[in-house]
N, C-alpha and C positions, 0 to 999 in steps of 0.2 A: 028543344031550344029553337026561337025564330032567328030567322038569319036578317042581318041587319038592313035595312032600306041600302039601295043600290047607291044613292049619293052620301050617305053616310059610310059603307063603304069603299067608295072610289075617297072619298076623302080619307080615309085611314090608308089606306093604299098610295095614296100622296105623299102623305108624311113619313110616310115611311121610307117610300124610293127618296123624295126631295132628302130626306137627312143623307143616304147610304149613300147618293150620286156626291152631295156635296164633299162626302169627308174620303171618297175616290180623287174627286177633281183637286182638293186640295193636296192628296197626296202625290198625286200625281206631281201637278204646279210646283211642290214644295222640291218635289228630287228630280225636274230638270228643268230648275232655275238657273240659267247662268245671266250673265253682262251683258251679252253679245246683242241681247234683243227685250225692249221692256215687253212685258208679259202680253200690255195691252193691244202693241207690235201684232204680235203673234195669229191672232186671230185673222186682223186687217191682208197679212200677207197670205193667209192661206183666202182667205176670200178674191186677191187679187190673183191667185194660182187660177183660181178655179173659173175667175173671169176675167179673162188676158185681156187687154185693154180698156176696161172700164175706166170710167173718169172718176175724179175725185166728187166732183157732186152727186154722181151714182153710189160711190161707194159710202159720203157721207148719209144720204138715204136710207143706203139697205143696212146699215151700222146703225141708223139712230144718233148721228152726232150731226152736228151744224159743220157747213161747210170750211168755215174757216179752224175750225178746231182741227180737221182733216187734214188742210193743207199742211199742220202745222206737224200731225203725224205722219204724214208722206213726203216729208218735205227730210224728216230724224230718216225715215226707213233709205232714201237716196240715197241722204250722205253715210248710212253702212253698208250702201252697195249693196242693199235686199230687195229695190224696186229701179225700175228707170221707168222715165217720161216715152211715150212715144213721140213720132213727130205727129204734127196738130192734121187734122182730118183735112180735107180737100173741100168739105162741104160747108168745114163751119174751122175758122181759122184758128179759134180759142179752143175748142174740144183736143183737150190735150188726153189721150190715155196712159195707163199704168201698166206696165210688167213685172212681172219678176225676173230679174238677173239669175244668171247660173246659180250664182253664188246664194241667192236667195231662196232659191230652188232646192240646195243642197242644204242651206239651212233647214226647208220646210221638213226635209225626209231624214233629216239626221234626227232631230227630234222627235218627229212620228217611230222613227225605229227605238229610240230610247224609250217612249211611253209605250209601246208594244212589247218590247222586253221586259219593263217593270211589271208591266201587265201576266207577262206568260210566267214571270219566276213567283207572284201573287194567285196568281189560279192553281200551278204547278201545286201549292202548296194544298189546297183546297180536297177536300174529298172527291171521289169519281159521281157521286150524286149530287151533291152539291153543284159539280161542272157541270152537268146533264140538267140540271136545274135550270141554272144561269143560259146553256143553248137552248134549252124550251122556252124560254124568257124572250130571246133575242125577237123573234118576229114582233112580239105584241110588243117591244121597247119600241119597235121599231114604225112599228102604226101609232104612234102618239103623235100629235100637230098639234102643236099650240098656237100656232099662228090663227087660224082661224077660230079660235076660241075667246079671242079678247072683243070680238066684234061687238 
């Protein structure tokens, strides 16, 4: 039997993670959806975790949304008390940055620890090769970039 050309390949290989990651992601999203934060929230504030005072034009940037859409979502995340403004830079009087509040902080890791528990009681259930599977996987998951692929 021949084995199939490498890009026809990587393309079955595609369709296949893109389906299994999507109906994960969704499950996930589905069981720790609460009020407290729109979903879309969500992402915005862990990117501001991970880059403590970023501005809102930087952050509409490496988000892909126009700046004023931003302000309009950093503006909802404030008034829950999951971001605050810094004071404006010394160099440029308008450069205002974003943090994250304690409070937003605790949000970030109370929800990481809910999808990590959904995660471990989903694997728990899993066969021992099957798990050994999925950590032989981890690295090569982990070398994909798509960033540099759309070029």
């Amino acid at each position: 039997m021949t084995r199939p050309a490498p890009d026809t390949e990587a393309r079955e290989l595609a369709e296949q993670l893109r389906g299994s990651l999507r109906r994960l992601f969704r499950q996930l999203r589905r069981h720790a959806d609460d009020d407290m934060v729109s979903p879309l929230h969500i992402p915005l504030l862990v990117t501001i975790l991970e880059n403590p005072g970023i501005g809102v034009g930087e952050l509409a940037q490496l988000e892909g949304l126009r700046s004023p859409t931003m302000t309009g979502h950093v503006n909802s995340m404030v008034a829950a008390g999951l971001v605050e403004r810094t004071e404006p830079n010394e160099g440029d009087r308008r450069r205002v940055g974003l943090v994250v509040t304690p409070e937003g902080h605790a949000y970030v890791e109370s929800r990481r620890k809910r999808r990590t528990d959904q995660l471990v009681r989903a694997l728990s259930q899993l066969s021992p090769e099957s798990r050994a599977a999925l950590s032989a996987a981890i690295p090569a998951l982990n070398d994909i970039e798509l960033g540099d692929l759309d070029a």
